[in-house]
C-alpha positions as CSV (number, residue, x, y, z in Angstrom):
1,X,0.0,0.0,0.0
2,X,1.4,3.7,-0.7
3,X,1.7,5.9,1.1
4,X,-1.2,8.5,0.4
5,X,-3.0,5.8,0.7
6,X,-2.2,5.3,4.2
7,X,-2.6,9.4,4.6
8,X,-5.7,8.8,3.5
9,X,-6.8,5.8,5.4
10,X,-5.5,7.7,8.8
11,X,-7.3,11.0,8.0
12,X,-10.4,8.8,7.5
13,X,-9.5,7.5,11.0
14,X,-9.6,11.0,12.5
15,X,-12.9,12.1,11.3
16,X,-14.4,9.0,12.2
17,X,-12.5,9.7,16.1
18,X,-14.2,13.0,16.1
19,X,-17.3,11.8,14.8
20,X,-17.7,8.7,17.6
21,X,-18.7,9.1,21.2
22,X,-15.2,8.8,23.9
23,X,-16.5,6.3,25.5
24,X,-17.2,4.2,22.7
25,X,-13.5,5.3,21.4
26,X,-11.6,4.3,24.2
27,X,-13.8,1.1,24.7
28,X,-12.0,-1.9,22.9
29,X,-14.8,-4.3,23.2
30,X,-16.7,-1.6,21.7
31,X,-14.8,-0.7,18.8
32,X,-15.7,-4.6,17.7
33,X,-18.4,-3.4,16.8
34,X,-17.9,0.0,15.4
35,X,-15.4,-1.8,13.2
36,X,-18.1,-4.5,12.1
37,X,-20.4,-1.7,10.7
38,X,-17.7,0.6,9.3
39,X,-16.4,-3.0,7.3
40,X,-19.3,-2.3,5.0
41,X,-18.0,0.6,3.2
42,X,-14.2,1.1,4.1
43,X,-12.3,-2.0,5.1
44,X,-9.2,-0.9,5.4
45,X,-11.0,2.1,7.9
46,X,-12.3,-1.2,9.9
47,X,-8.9,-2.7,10.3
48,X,-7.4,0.4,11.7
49,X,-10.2,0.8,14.0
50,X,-9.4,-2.9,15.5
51,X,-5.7,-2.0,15.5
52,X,-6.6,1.0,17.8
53,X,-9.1,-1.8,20.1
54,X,-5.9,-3.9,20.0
55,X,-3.9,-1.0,21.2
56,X,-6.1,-0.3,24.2
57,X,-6.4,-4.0,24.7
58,X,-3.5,-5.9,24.1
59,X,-4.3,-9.1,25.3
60,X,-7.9,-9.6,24.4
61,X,-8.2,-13.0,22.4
62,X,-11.8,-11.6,20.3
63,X,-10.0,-8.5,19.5
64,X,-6.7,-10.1,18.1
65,X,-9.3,-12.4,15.7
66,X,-11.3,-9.6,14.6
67,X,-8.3,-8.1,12.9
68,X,-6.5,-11.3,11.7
69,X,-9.6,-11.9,9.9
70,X,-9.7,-8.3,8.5
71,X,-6.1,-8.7,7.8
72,X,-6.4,-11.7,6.0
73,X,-9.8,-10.2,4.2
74,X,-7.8,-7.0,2.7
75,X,-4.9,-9.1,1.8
76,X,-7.3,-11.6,-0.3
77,X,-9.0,-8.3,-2.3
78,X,-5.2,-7.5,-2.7
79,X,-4.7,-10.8,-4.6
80,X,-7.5,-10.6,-6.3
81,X,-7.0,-7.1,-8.0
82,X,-3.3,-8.3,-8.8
83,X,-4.9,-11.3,-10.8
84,X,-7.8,-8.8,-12.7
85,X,-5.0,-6.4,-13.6
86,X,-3.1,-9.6,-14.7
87,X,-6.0,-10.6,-17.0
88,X,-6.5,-7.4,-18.1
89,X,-3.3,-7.2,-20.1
90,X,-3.6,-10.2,-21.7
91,X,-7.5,-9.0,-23.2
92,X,-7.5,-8.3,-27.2
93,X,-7.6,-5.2,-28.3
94,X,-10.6,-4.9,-30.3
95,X,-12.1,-5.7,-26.9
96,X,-10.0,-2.7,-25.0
97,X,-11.0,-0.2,-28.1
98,X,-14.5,-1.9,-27.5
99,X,-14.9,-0.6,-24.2
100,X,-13.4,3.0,-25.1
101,X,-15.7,3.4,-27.4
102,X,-18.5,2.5,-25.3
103,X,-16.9,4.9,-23.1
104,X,-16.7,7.8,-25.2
105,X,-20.3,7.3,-26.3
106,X,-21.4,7.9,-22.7
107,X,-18.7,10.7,-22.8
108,X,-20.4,12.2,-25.5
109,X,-24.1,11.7,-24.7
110,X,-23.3,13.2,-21.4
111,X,-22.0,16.3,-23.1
112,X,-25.3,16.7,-25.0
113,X,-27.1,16.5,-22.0
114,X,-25.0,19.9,-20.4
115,X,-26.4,23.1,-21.0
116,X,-23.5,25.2,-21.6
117,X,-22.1,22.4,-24.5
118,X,-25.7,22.8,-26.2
119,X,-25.9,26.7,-26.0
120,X,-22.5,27.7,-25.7
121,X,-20.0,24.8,-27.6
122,X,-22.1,24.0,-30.3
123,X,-23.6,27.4,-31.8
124,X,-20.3,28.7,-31.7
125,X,-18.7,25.7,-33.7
126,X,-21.5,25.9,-36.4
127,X,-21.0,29.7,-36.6
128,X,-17.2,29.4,-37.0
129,X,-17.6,27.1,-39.8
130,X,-19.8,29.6,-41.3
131,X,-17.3,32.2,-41.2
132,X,-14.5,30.5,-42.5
133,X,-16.2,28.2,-44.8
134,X,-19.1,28.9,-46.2
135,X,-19.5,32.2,-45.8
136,X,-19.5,34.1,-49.7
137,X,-16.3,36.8,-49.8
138,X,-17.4,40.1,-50.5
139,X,-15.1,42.6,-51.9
140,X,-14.6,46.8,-51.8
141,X,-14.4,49.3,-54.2
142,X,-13.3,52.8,-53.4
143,X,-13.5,56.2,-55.0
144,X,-13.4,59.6,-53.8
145,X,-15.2,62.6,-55.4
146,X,-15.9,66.6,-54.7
147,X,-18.2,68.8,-56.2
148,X,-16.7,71.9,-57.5
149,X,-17.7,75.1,-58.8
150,X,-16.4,78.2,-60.5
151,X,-16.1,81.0,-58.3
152,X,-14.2,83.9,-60.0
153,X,-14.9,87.7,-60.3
154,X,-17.9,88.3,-61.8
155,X,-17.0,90.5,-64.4
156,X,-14.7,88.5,-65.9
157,X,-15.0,85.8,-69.2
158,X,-15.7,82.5,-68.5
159,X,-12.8,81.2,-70.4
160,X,-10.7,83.5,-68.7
161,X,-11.8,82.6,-65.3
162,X,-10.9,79.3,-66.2
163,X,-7.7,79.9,-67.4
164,X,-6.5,82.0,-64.7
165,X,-7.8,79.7,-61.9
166,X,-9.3,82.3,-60.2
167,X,-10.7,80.7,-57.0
168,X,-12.3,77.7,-57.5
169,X,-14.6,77.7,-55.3
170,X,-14.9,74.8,-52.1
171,X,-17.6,72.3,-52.2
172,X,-20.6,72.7,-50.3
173,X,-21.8,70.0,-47.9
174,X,-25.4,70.5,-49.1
175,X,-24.4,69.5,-52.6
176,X,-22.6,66.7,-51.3
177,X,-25.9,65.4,-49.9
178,X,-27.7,65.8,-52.5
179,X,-25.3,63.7,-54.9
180,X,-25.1,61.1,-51.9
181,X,-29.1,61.0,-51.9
182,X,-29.4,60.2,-55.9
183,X,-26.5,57.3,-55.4
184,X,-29.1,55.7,-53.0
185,X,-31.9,56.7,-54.8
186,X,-34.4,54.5,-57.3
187,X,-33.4,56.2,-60.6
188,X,-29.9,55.1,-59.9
189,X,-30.8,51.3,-59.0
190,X,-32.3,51.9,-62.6
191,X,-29.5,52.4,-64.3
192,X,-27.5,50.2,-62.3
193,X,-29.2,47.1,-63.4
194,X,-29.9,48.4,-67.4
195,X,-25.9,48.4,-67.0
196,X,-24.6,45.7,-64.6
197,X,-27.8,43.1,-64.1
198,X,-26.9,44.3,-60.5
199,X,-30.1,42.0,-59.1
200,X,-28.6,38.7,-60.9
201,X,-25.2,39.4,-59.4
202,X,-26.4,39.5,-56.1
203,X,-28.8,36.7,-56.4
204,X,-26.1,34.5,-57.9
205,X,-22.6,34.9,-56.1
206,X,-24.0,35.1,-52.7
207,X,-24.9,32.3,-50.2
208,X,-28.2,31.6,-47.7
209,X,-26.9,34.3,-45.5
210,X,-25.7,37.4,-47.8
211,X,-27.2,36.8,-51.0
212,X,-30.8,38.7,-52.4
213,X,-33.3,35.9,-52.6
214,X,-34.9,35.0,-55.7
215,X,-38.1,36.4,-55.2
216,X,-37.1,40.1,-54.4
217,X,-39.2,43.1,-54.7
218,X,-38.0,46.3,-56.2
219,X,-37.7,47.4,-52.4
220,X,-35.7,44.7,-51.4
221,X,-33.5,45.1,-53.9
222,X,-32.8,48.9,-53.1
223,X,-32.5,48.5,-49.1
224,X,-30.2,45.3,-50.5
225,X,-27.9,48.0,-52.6
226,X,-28.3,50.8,-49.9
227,X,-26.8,48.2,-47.5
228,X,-24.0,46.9,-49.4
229,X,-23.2,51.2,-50.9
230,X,-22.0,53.0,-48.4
231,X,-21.7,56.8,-48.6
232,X,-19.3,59.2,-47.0
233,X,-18.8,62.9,-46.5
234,X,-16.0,64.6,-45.1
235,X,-17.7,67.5,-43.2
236,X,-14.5,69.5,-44.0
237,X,-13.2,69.1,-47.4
238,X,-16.5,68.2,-48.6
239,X,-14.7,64.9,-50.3
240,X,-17.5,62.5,-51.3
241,X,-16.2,58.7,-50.6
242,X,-18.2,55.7,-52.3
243,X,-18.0,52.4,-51.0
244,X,-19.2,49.7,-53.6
245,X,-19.4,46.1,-52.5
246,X,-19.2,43.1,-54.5
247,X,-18.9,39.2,-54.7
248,X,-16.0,39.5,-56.9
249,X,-13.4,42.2,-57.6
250,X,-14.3,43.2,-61.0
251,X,-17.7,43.8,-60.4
252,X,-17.3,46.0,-57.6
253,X,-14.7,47.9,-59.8
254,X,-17.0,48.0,-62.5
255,X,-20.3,48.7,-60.4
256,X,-18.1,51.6,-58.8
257,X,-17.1,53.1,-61.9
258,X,-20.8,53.3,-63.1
259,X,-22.2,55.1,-60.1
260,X,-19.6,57.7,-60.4
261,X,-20.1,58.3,-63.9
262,X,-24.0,58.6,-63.7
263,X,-23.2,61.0,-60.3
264,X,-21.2,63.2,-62.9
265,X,-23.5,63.5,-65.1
266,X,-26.5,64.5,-62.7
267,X,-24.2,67.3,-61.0
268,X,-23.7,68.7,-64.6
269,X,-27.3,68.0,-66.0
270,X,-29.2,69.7,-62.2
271,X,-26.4,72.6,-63.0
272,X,-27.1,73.5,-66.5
273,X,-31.0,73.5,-65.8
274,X,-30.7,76.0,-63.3
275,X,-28.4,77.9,-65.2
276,X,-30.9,77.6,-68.1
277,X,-33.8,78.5,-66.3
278,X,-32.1,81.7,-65.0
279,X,-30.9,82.6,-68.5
280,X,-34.5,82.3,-70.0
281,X,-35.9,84.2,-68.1
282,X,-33.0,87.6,-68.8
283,X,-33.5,86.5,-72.5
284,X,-37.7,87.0,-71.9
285,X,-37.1,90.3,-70.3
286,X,-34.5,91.2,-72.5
287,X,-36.5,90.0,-75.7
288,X,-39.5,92.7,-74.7
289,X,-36.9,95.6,-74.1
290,X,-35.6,95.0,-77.4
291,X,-39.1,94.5,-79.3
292,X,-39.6,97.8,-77.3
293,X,-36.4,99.5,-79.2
294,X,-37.9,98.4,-82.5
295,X,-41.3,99.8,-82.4
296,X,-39.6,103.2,-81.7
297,X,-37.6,103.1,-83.9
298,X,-40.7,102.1,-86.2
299,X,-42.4,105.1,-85.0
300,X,-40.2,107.7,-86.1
301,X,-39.4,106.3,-89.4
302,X,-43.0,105.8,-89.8
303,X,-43.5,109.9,-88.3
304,X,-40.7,111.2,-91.0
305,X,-41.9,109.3,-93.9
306,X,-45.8,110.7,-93.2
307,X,-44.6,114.6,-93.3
308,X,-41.7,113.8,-95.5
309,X,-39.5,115.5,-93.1
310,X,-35.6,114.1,-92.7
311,X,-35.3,116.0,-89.7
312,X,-37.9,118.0,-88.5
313,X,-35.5,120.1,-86.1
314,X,-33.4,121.2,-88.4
315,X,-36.5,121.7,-90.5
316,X,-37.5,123.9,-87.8
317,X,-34.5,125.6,-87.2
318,X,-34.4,126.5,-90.7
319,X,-38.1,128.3,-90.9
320,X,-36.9,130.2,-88.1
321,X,-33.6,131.5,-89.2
322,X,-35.5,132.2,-92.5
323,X,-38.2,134.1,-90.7
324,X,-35.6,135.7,-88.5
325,X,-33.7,137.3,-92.0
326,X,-37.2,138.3,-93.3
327,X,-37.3,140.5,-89.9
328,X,-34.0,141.5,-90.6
329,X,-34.5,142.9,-93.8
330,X,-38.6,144.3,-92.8
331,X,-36.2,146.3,-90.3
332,X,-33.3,147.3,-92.9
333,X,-36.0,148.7,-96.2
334,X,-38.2,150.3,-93.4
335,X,-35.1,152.3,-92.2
336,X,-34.5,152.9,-95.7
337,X,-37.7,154.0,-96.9
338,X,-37.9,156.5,-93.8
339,X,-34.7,157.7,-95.3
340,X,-36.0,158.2,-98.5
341,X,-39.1,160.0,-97.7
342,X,-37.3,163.0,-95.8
343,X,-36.1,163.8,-99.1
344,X,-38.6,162.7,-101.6
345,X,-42.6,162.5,-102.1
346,X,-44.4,159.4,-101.6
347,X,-44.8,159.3,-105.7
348,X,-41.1,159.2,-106.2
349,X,-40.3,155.9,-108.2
350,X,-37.5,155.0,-105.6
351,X,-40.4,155.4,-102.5
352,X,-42.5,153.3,-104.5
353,X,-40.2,150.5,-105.5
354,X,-38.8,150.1,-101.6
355,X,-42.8,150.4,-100.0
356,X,-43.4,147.2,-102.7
357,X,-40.5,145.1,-101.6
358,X,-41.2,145.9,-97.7
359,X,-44.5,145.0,-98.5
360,X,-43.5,141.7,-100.0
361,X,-41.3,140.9,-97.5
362,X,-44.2,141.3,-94.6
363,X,-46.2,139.3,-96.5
364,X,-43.7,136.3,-96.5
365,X,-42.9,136.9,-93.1
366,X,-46.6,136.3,-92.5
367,X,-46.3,133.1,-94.0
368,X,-43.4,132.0,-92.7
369,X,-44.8,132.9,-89.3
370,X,-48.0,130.6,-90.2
371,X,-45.9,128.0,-90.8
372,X,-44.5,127.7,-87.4
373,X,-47.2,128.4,-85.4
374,X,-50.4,127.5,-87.8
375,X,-52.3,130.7,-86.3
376,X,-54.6,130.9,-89.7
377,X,-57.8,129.4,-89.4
378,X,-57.9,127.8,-93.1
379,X,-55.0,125.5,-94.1
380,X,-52.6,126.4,-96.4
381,X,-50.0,124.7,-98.9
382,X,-47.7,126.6,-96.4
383,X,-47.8,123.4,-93.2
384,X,-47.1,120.1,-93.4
385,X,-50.3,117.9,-93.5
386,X,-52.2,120.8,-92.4
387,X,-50.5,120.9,-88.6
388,X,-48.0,123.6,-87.5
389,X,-44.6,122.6,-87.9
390,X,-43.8,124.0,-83.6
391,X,-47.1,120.4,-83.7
392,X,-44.4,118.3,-85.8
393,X,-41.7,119.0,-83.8
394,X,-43.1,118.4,-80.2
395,X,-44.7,114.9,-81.6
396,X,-40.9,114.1,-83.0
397,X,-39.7,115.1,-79.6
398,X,-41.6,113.0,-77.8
399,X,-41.1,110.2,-80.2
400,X,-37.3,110.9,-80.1
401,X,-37.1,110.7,-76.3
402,X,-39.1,107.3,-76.4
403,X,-36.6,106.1,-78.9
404,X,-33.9,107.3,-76.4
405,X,-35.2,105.7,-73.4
406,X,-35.6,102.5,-75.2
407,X,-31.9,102.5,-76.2
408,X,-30.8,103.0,-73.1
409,X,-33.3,100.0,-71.6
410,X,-31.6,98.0,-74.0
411,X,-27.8,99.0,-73.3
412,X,-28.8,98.2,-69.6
413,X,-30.3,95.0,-70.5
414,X,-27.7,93.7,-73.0
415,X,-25.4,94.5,-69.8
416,X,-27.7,92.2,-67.5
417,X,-28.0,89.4,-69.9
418,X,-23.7,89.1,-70.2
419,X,-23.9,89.5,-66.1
420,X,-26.6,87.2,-65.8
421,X,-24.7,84.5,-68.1
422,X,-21.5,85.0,-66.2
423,X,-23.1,85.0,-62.9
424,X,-25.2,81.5,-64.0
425,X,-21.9,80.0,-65.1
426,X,-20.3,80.8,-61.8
427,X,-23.1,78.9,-60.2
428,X,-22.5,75.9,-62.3
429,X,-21.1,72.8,-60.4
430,X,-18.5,70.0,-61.4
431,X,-18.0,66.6,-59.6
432,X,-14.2,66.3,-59.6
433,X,-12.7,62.8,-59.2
434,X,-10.0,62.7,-56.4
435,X,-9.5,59.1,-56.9
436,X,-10.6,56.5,-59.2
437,X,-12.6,53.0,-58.7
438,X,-10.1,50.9,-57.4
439,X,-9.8,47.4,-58.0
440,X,-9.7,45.1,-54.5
441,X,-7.1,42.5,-54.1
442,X,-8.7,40.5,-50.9
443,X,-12.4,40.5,-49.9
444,X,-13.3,42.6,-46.9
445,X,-16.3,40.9,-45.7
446,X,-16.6,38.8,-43.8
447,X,-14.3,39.9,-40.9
448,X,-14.3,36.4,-39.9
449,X,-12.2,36.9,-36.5
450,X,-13.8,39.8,-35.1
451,X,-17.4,38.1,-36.1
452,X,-16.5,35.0,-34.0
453,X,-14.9,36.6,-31.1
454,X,-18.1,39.4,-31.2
455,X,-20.0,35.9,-31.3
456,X,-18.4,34.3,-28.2
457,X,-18.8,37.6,-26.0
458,X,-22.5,37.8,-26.9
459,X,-22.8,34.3,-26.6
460,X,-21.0,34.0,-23.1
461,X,-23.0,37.4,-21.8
462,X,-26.2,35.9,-22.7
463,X,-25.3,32.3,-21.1
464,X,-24.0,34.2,-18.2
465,X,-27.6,36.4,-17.9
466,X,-29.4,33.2,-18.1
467,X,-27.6,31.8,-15.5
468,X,-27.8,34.5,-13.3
469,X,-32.0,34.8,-13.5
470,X,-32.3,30.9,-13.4
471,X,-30.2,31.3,-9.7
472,X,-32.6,34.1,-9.1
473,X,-35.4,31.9,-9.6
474,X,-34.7,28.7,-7.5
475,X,-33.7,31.0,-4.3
476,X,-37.0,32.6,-5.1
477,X,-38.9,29.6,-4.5
């Protein structure tokens, strides 16, 4: 026998001394039969019992039997195990693997029957396997955009503004968000699948998990891109980051590509209509101004061509100059017929002559004097369509300062419609590719270690919650 084992059998021995009444203990005749019922279970605890009755009584004849016989009992069970280990070795073994197997069976069964194997040990196994075998690879595409505009001084070309690089102006965050809204929108899941059959990729390369099922709706199909597109904006630089996933490379390259080149072309096309819609409505107003400078124009032509008059101003500045020499020389033959009288009758020939020419020339001032101021109360062949000439110039003055206000409506407006296109090109936007689709070399997704580690921490934290409430629930009862 070993040692521990003896340790063992004497610490047995204690607890059995502290267990049993002292009178019993230091009884010898006694411990017969405390040694009879302990014999049951522990044998070798029953000898040492009748070695301690011995000790107390030495000489007692039923007390030296009692543990020959237990002697001799422990050393037969001795023999006996030597002879089983002896057969033992000489068994076959198909037998030995027999009985390991049946061993492992119970093994296992008794497993299945624990609760933390079931929920903890098996879920994890079968979603390890997932992630490393069976799981479909998904892969990344990248690009980087910014939306630009023009943003130089107002009065300068276009062309010019271009190629001085005067200030391109920084991308706004709104416009950024609005691109980012038509990449997730329905139009462009249109266009994607006229151009990649993005519905059959998805359905196809994917597995139970990942993949769009077969009988998608259109909805499905656009929370199933919105999911696997993700948009980005950098709140400073106003840089515009898409995030294309796909089961293989080139089709995430490709699908990327497609969805910045449809995003150009709705930045340009939402530019140009406002633009547009700004510049047709300067080229309405601008359109009546000018109509406006015609029809004056139209108006005096048609006012000189009706009183055949070139210029009616100088026309008028002619009559009077012509009336203001008939004055003249009224003024010059009177002073000379005065003269002529203080030395000659009224019948002189000379008298006569000069009273016949002043006369004359009082009768054509007269005229001239009609005319201007049309004071006669018949017409004569002396006006121009019966009206005063002083009634042909006011009218042409009046049509001559219309003609001048709508020339200088139409100088102002020409100068609002080249402000108004400058100013609409200025506001004119330009996506501006920072970086183009790239083309993935591994797959992203899945992250297969951090999924199974995030899997055993959830799994372990709900074990461990269940665990807890099932302990609250049996001291509760």
């Amino acid at each position: 026998m070993s040692q521990q084992a003896v340790e063992k059998i004497e610490q047995r021995f204690t607890e059995l001394g502290l267990k049993t009444d002292k009178a019993i203990w230091d009884n010898g005749e006694e411990l017969i039969g405390l040694a009879q019922q302990v014999e049951q279970n522990d044998v070798y605890l029953a000898r040492r019992v009748m070695q301690r009755a011995r000790n107390l009584n030495p000489k007692n004849e039923k007390i030296n039997k009692e543990l020959a016989r237990l002697t001799n009992k422990i050393n037969s069970k001795a023999k006996q195990t030597q002879t089983s280990k002896s057969t033992e070795q000489h068994v076959k073994p198909n037998i030995k693997q027999s009985a390991i197997a049946k061993l492992n069976n119970k093994r296992g069964l008794y497993l299945l029957t624990k609760p933390w194997f079931v929920l903890l040990v098996v879920p994890f196994v079968l979603f390890a396997f997932y992630q490393l075998v069976l799981a479909a690879p998904r892969y990344e595409s990248r690009a980087q955009l910014i939306i630009q505009q023009p943003d130089g001084m107002s009065t300068m070309d276009p062309s010019m503004a271009l190629l001085s690089g005067l200030g391109v102006g920084g991308s706004s965050t709104a416009d950024s968000e609005i691109a980012k809204a038509y990449i997730h929108s329905q139009d462009m899941l249109n266009y994607l699948q006229q151009h990649s059959n993005l519905k059959a990729h998805y359905q196809q390369h994917g597995d139970i998990f990942t993949g769009l099922s077969s009988d998608a709706s259109s909805e499905d199909l656009l929370n199933y891109y919105i999911d696997h597109t993700t948009i980005e904006i950098d709140e400073d630089s106003g840089v515009l980051k898409i995030l294309a996933q796909g089961f293989t490379p080139e089709f995430a390259n490709n699908l990327t590509k497609i969805i910045v080149s449809r995003a150009e072309w709705y930045i340009n096309s939402i530019g140009h209509q406002l633009a547009e819609a700004q510049l047709q409505f300067i080229r309405l107003e601008h359109a009546k101004v000018e109509q406006r400078l015609r029809d004056a124009q139209k108006n005096i032509l048609a006012f000189q061509q009706k009183n055949n008059l070139l210029d009616p101003e100088a026309e008028g500045l002619a009559l009077q100059q012509i009336t203001y020499g008939l004055e003249g020389q009224i003024a010059t033959k009177s002073a000379q017929l005065k003269g002529l009288r203080s030395t000659m009758t009224d019948r002189a020939p000379q008298v006569v002559m000069l009273e016949a020419e002043l006369n004359a020339l009082k009768t054509q001032l007269e005229l001239e004097r009609e005319r201007l101021s049309q004071q006669g109360s018949e017409p004569t062949n002396t006006t121009t369509n019966n009206r005063a000439v002083s009634q042909v110039l006011a009218q042409f003055s009046d049509l001559k300062i219309e003609l001048e206000l709508a020339l200088k409506g139409y100088t102002a407006s020409e100068v609002s419609l080249d402000k108004a296109r400058i100013e609409a090109y200025r506001q004119l936007k330009y996506l501006v590719v920072v970086e183009t689709a790239t083309l993935p070399q591994d797959n992203k997704y899945p992250n297969s270690l951090y999924n199974i580690l995030l899997f055993a921490v959830l799994q372990l934290m709900l074990f461990g919650i269940g665990k807890i409430i099932l302990a609250t629930a049996k001291e509760l009862r």
